[in-house]
C-alpha positions as CSV (number, residue, x, y, z in Angstrom):
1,X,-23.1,24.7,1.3
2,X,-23.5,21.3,0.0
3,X,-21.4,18.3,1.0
4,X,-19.0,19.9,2.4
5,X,-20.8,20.7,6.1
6,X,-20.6,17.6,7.2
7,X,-17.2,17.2,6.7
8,X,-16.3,20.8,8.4
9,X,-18.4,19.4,11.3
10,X,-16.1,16.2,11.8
11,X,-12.7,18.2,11.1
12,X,-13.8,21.3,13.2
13,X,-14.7,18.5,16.4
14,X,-11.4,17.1,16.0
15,X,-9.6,19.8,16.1
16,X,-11.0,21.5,18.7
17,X,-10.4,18.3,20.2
18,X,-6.7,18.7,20.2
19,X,-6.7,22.6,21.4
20,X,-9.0,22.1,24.0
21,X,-8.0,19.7,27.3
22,X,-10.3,17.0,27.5
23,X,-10.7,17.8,31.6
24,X,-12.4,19.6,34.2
25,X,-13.1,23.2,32.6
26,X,-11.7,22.9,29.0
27,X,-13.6,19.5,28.7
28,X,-16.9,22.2,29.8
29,X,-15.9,24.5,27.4
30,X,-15.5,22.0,24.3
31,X,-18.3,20.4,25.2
32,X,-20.9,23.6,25.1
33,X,-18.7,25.0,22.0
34,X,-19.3,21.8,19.8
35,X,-23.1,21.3,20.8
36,X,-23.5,24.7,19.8
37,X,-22.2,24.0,16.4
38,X,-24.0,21.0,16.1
39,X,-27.3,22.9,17.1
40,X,-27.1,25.7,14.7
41,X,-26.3,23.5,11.7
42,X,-28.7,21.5,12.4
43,X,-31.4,23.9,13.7
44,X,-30.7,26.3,10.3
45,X,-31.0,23.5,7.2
46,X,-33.6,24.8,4.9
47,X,-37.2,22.8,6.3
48,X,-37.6,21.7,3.1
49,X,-33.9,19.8,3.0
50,X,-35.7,16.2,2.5
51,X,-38.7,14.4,1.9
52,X,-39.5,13.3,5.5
53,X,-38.9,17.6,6.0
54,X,-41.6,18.4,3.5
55,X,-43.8,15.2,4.9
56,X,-43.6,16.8,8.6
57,X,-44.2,20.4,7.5
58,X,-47.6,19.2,5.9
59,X,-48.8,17.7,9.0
60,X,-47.3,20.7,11.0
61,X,-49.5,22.8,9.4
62,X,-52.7,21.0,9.4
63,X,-52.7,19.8,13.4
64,X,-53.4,23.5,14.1
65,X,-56.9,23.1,12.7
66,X,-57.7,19.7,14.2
67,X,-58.4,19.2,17.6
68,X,-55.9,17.4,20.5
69,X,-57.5,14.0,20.7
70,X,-58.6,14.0,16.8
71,X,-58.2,10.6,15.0
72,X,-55.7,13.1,13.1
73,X,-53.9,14.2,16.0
74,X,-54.0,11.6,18.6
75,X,-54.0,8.7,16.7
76,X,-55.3,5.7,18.7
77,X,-52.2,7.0,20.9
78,X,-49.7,5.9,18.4
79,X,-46.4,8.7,18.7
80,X,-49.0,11.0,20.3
81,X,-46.6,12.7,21.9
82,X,-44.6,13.9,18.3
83,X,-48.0,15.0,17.0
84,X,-49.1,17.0,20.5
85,X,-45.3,18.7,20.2
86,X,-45.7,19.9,16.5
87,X,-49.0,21.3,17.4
88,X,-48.1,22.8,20.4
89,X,-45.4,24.7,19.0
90,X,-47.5,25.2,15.8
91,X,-50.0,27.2,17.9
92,X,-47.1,29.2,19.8
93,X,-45.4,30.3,16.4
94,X,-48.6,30.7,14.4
95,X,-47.0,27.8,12.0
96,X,-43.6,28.2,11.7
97,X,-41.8,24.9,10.7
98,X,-38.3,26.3,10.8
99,X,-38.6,27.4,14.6
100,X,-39.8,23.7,15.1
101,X,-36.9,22.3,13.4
102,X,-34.6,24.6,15.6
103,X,-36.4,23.8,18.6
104,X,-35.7,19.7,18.0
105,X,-31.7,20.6,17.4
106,X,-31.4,22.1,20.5
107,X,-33.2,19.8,22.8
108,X,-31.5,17.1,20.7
109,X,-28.0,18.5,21.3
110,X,-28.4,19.9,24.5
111,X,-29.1,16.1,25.9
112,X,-26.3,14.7,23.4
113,X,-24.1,17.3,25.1
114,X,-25.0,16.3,29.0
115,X,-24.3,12.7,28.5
116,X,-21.2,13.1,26.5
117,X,-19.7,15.8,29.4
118,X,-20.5,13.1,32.2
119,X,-19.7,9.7,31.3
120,X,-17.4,9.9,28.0
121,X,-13.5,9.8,29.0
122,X,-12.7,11.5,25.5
123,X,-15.4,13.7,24.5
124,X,-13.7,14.5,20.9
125,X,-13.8,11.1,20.2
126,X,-17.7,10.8,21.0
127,X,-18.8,13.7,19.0
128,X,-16.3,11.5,15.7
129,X,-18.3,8.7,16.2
130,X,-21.7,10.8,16.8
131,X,-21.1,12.0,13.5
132,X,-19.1,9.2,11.6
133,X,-21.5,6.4,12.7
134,X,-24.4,8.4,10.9
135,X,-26.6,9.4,14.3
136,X,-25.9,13.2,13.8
137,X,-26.6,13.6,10.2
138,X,-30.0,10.9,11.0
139,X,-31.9,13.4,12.8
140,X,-31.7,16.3,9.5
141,X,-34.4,13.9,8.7
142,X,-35.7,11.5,10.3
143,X,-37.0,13.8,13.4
144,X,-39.1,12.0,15.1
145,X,-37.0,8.9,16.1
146,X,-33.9,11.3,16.5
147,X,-36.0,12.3,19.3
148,X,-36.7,9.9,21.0
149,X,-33.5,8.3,20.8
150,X,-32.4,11.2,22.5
151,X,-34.8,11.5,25.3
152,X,-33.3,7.5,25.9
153,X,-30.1,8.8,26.6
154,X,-31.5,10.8,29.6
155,X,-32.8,6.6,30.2
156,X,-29.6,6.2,30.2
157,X,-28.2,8.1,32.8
158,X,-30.8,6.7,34.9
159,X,-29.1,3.3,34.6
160,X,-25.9,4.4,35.9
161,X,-27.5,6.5,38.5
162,X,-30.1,3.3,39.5
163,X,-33.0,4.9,39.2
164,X,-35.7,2.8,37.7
165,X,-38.6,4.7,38.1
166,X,-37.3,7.8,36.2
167,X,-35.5,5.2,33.3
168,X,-39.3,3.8,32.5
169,X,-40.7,7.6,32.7
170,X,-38.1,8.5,30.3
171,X,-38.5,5.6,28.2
172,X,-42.0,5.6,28.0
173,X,-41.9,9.3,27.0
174,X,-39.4,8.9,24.3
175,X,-42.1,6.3,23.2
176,X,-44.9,8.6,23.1
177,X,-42.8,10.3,20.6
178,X,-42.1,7.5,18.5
179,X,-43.6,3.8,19.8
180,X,-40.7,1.5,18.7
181,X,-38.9,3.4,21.7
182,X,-40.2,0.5,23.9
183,X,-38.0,-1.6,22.8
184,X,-35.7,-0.1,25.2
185,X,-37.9,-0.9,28.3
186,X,-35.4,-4.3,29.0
187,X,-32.4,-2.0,28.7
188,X,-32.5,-1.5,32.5
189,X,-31.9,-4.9,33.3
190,X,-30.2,-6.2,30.3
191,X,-27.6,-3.3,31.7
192,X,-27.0,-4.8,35.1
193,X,-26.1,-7.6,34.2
194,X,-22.1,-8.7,35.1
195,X,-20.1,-9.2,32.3
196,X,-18.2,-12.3,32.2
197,X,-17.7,-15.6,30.5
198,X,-21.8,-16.8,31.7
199,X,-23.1,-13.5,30.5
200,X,-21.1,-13.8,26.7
201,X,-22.0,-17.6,27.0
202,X,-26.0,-16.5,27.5
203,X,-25.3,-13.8,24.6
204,X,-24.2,-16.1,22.2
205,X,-27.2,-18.8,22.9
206,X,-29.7,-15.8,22.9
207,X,-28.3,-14.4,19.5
208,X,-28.3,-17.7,17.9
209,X,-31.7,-18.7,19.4
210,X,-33.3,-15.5,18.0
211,X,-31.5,-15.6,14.6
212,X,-32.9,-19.0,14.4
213,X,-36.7,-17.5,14.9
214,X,-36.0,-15.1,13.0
215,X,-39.1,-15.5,10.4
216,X,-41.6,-15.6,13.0
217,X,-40.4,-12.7,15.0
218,X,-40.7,-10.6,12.0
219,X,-44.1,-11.3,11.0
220,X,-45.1,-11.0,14.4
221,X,-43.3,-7.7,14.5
222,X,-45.0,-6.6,11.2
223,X,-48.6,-7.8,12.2
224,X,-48.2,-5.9,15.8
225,X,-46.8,-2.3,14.1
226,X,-46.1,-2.5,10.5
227,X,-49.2,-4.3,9.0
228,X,-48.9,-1.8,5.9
229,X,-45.6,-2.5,5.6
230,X,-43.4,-5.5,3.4
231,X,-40.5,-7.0,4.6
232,X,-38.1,-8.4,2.0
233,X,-37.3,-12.5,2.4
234,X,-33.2,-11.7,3.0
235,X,-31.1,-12.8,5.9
236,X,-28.1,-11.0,5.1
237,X,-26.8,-9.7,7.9
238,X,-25.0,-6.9,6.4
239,X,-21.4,-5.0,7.3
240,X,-22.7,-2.9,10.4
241,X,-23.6,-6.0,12.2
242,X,-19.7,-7.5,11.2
243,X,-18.8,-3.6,12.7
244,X,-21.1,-4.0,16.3
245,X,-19.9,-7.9,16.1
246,X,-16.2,-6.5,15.9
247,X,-16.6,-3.8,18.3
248,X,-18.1,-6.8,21.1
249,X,-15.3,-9.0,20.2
250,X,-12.6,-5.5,20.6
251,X,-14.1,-4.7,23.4
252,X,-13.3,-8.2,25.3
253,X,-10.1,-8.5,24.3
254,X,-9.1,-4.9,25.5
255,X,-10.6,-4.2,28.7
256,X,-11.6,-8.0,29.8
257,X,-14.5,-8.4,32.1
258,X,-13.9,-5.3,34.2
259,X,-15.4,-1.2,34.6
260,X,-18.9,-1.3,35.8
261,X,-19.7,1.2,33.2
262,X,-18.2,-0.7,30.3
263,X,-19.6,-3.7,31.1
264,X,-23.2,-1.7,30.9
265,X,-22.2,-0.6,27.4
266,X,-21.1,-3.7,26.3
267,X,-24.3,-5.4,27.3
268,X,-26.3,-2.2,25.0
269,X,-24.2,-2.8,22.0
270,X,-24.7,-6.2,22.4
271,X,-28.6,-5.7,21.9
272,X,-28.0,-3.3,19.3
273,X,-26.4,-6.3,17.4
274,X,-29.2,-8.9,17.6
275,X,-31.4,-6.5,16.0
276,X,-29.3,-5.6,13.3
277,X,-29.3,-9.2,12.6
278,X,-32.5,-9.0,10.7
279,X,-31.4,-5.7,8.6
280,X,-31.8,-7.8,5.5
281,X,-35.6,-7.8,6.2
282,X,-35.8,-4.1,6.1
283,X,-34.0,-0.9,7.7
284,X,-36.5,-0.9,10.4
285,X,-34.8,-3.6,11.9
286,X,-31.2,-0.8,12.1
287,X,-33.1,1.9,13.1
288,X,-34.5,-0.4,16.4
289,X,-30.7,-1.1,16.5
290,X,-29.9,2.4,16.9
291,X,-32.1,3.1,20.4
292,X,-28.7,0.8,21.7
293,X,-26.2,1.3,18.9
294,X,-26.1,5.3,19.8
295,X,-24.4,4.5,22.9
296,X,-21.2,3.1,21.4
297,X,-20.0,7.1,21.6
298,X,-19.4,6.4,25.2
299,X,-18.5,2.5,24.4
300,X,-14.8,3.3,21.9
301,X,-13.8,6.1,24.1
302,X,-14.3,3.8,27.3
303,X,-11.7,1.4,25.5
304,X,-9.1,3.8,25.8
305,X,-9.1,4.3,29.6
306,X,-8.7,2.7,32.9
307,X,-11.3,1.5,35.1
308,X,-9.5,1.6,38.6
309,X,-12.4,3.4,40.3
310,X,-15.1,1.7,38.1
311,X,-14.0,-1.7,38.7
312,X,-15.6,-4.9,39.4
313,X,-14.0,-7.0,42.6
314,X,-11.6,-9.7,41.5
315,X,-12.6,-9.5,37.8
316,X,-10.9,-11.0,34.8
317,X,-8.8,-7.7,33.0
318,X,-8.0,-7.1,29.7
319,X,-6.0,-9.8,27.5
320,X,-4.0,-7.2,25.9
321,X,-2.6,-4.4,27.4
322,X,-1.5,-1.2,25.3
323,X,1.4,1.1,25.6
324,X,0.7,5.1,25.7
325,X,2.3,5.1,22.1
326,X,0.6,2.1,20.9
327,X,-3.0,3.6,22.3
328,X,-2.9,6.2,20.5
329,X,-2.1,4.7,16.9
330,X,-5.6,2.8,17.9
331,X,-6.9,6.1,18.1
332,X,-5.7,7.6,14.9
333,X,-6.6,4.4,12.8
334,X,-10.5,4.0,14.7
335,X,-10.9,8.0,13.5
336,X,-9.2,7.2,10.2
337,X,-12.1,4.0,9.9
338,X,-14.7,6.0,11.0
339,X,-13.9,8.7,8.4
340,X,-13.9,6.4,5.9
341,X,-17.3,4.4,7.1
342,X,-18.6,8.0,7.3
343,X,-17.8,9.2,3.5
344,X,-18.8,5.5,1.6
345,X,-21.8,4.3,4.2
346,X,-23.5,7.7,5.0
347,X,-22.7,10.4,2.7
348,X,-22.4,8.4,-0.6
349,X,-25.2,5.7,0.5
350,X,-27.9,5.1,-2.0
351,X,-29.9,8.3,-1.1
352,X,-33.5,9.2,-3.1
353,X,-33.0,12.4,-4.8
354,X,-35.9,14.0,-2.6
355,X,-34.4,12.9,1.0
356,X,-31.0,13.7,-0.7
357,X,-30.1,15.9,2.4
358,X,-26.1,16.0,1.1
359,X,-27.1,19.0,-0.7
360,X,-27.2,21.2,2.2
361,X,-28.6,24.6,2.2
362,X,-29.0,27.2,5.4
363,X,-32.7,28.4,5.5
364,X,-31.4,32.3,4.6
365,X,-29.5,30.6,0.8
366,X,-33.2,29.6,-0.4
367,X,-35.8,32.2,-1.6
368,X,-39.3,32.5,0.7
369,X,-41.3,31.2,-2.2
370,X,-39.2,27.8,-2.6
């Protein structure tokens, strides 16, 4: 199959986009259609696609023999909860990796597909930017964060329902899968916060401020988590930090300092953007960016509607205001960019041949002995 899923994917989501109404029961009906799609491709690559794949199998196969609290197993507590699933299921299936890999897609999809029915306006447009902005075709390998970073959506929806104790349940599970997760833990507040002038004021110190430190935060990062670990000396800042800077800066100028919602989004990306700052150090820096970034599929669709019934009390509104006409060239050219961002930044990315996972293969197109 090759290349050329991915691309199917994104053209099959738009399209069923257009023949599908994005309300009430067609919206349901897109919305279970595409996640099943998603699931299966997903759930079916060959377990061997990449590296990581082969990485995970190995230890997949070996927890079964060592016990739950094993310095193999539990770890010092370190992402206990990833190695207690794989054994778990391990157990149940008498080893097999595939049914693992399934199991992941689904949970992962199912949750992707709850969040995107309930809060995104355009749910076409989320699953474009789910899989143009890289998060889709992220978890073919890298399982364990993908994960997590789903399990913080369900955080998610316990900000905009206010409740705090299930957020830090939530949170703190998706970081007994993988530990960086808790740099989500501030998310709850960081998300309340009103957005207006003050708050972008406060941003802009904070980003500065922390861009300034930005040497001693990293060693104290590395000395805390990644002692075997070398960060390159680069402050480049890199062109998805210009992209989340841009989106901010869109975002302002369209919809002002108005939606309740939006404004909790806004606040996200804007976290998501201070640590991509330091990518130049090393990609663990984008991949702590992602636990916020993901949520930008609900942030570009929420550009695109009103917030009449979400709105703040006598808040500033947007600086522009777009036609129907005009609003929808927006559209075309944001899915025109991300197709572009999605074919030169994720498909044809400097990829090592062994976690090359463009060459897609369904687990029934390799023989049993590969």
């Amino acid at each position: 199959m090759g290349e050329s899923i991915y691309y199917i994917l994104v053209a099959v989501t738009i399209i069923l986009g257009f023949i599908f109404s994005q309300k009430k029961e067609s919206r349901k009906a897109y919305v279970v259609i595409t996640a099943i799609l998603h699931a299966l491709v997903s759930g079916f690559r060959y377990k061997f696609l990449t590296g990581d794949l082969i990485r995970y199998n190995t230890l997949f196969q070996d927890y079964r023999y060592f016990g739950w609290f094993s310095e193999d197993v539990f770890q010092e507590g370190r992402n206990f909860g990833f190695q207690w699933l794989m054994k778990a299921i391990c157990h149940i299936t008498d080893g097999d990796f595939q049914f693992f890999l399934l199991l992941i897609a689904v949970i992962i999809e199912i949750i992707v597909a709850i969040v995107i029915y309930k809060y995104s306006p355009l749910p076409w447009l989320s699953y474009a930017m789910w899989s143009c902005l890289g998060f889709y075709v992220f978890g073919f390998s890298a399982v364990k964060q993908s994960l997590s970073m789903a399990i913080l959506m369900l955080a998610y929806i316990c900000i905009i329902e206010k409740k705090p104790k299930q957020f830090v349940f939530w949170t703190l599970l998706a970081s007994a899968i993988h530990l960086p997760a808790l740099a989500f833990l501030p998310a709850y507040l960081i998300s309340k916060l009103r957005l207006n002038l003050k708050t972008l004021i406060g941003y802009a110190v904070s980003a500065i401020t922390i861009f300034a430190l930005r040497e001693p935060l990293v060693t104290a990062l590395q000395d805390a988590y990644y002692d075997d670990k070398e960060f390159a000396d680069d402050t480049f800042i890199g062109m998805r930090f210009i992209m989340m800077l841009l989106m901010l800066v869109v975002g302002a100028i369209m919809k002002g300092f108005r939606g309740k919602h939006f404004s909790s989004l806004f606040m996200l990306i804007g976290v998501a953007a201070i640590f991509q700052m330091f990518c130049g150090y090393d990609n663990v820096f984008t991949r702590l960016a992602d636990y916020y970034f993901q949520f930008v599929i609900l942030y570009i669709p929420m550009l695109f509607i009103n917030f009449e019934e979400d709105a703040y009390p006598l808040r500033m509104g947007p600086k522009i205001v777009f036609d129907e006409s005009m609003t929808k060239m927006l559209i075309v050219f944001l899915v025109a960019f991300g197709i572009w961002f999605y074919n030169n930044s994720i498909l044809l990315d400097d990829i090592i041949a062994v976690d090359d996972f463009t060459k897609y293969r369904f687990f029934w197109e390799v023989a049993p002995t590969q």
